[in-house]
N, C-alpha and C positions, 0 to 999 in steps of 0.2 A: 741285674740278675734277680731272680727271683727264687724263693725257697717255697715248697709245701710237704706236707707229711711224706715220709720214705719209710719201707721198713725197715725197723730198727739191727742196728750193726755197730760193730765194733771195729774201726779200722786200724787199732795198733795190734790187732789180733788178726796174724795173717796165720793164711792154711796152705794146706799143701794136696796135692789132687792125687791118690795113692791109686789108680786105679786107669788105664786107656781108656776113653772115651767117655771118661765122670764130668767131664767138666763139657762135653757136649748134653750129656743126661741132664747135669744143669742147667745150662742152657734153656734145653727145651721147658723142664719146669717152671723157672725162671717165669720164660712167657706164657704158662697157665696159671701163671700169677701164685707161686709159691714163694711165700716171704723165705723161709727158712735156705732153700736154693740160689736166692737173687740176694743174703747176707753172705752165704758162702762166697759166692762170684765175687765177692766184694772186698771182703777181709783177703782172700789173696790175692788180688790185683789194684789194691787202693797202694800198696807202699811202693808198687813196681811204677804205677799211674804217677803217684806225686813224684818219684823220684827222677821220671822224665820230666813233670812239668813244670820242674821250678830250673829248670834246664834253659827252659824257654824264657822263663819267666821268672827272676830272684825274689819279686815281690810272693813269697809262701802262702800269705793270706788268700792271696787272689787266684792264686791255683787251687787251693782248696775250697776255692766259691765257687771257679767252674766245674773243679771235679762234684760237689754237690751239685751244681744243678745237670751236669751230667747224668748223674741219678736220676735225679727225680725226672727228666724227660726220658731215660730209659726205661723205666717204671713206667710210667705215663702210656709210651707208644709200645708197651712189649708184647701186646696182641698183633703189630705191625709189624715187627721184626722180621729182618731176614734169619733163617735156620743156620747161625754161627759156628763154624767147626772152630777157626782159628780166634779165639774169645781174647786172645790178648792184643793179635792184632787189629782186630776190628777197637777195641777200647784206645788201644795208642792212637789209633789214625780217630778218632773222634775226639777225642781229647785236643789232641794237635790241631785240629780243623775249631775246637771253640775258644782254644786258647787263640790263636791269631783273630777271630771273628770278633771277639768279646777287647782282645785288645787294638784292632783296630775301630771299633764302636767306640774304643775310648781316647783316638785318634793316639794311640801310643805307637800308630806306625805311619809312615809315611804315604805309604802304600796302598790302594784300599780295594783293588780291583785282583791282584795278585801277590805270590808267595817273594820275597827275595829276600836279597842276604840282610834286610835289615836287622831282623830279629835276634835275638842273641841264642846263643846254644852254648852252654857252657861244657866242657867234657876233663878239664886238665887234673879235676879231684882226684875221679878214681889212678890216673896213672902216677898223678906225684906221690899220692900215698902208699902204692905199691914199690914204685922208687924209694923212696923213704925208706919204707917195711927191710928192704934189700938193703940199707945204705951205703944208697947212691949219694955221691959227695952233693954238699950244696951247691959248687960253680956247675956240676954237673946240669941240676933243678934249675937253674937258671938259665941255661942254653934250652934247656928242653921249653919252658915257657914262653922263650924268645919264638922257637920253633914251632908251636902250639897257635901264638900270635899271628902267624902267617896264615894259619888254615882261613878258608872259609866257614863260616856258619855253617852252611850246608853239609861241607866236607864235614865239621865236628857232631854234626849231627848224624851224619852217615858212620861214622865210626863205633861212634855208641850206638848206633841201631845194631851194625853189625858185629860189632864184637863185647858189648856190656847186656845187650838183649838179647843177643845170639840170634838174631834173625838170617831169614834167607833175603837174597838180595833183590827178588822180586819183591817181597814185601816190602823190603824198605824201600822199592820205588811207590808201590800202593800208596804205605804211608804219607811220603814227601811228595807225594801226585808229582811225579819223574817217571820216567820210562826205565827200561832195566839196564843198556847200557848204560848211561847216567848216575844210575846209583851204584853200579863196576866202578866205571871213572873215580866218582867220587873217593872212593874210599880207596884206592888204587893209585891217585894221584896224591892223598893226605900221608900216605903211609911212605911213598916215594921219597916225597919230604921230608917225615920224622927221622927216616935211615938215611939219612946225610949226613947224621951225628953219630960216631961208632959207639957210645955209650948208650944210644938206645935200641943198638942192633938185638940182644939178648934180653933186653925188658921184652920189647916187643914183641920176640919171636915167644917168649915163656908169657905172655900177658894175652898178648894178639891169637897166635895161629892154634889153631887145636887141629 
């Protein structure tokens, strides 16, 4: 990886877009090269960014090597840029595309031609601690774990897309370059699963469905 100047930002300082289509107007700024616009884009989408990529990837360090040099080739090519509406999903699905590229460059994957369930995706935090929050018994936390164990990668990554991201499901096949029934499936056949346990019928339904 390589690092060179970026403008300067602050990323434990996230923002929030109070306005429809601000964050397109950014955007566009952004790629006429306005520092002040491409730190906004930043500061609210670096904590939403790292907190998927260490998803992927436990090593922290190393997700925030590629989320900088994400930067700085986004900076770099932002006169080339395509005219971004959906700005968080276009940063997930590039993030996810250097996190697997950078970690297979560093043959941390078996793989090297295509995506599969090697990689890890972790998802069981946000729900145990929401279990917890509720307490839920601890043999409870332990079936659910058990249960968690069985998903696929894919599947846990499909969950959290769609329900910690609040994506549509088309996106989340974009992202995980999947087709759209596949990314249905997925997250249709994980949830199948976790309601097997009547203890997670009501997390679920109050956690999951909106």
């Amino acid at each position: 990886m390589h690092h060179s100047k970026v403008p300067s930002w602050q990323p434990d300082q996230a923002v929030t877009f109070s306005e429809q289509g601000q964050e397109y107007a950014l955007w566009q700024a952004f790629k006429q090269g306005d520092r002040d616009a491409f730190a906004t884009l930043l500061n609210h989408y670096y904590p939403i960014l790292l907190n998927y990529g260490v998803r992927f990837q436990s090593d922290r360090e190393f997700v925030k090597d590629c989320l900088q040099d994400l930067f700085i080739e986004l900076w770099n090519r932002r006169e080339n840029l395509d005219d971004v509406r959906l700005v968080k999903l276009y940063l997930l699905k590039s993030l996810r595309r250097k996190l697997l590229r950078e970690s297979q460059r560093l043959r941390w994957f078996r793989e090297a031609k295509e995506v599969t369930d090697d990689y890890s995706f972790e998802v069981q935090f946000a729900i145990e601690s929401y279990l917890i929050h509720n307490e839920i018994q601890h043999e409870d936390l332990k079936k659910l774990r058990s249960q968690l164990d069985k998903l696929s990668k894919r599947q846990r990554e499909a969950i959290y897309l769609r329900f910690f991201q609040e994506l549509e499901y088309d996106n989340i096949a974009d992202i995980m370059s999947i087709n759209y029934h596949s990314a249905v499936n997925l997250v249709y056949e994980a949830l199948k699963l976790l309601r097997k346990n009547w203890f997670l019928t009501l997390a679920l339904t109050t956690l999951f469905i909106s």
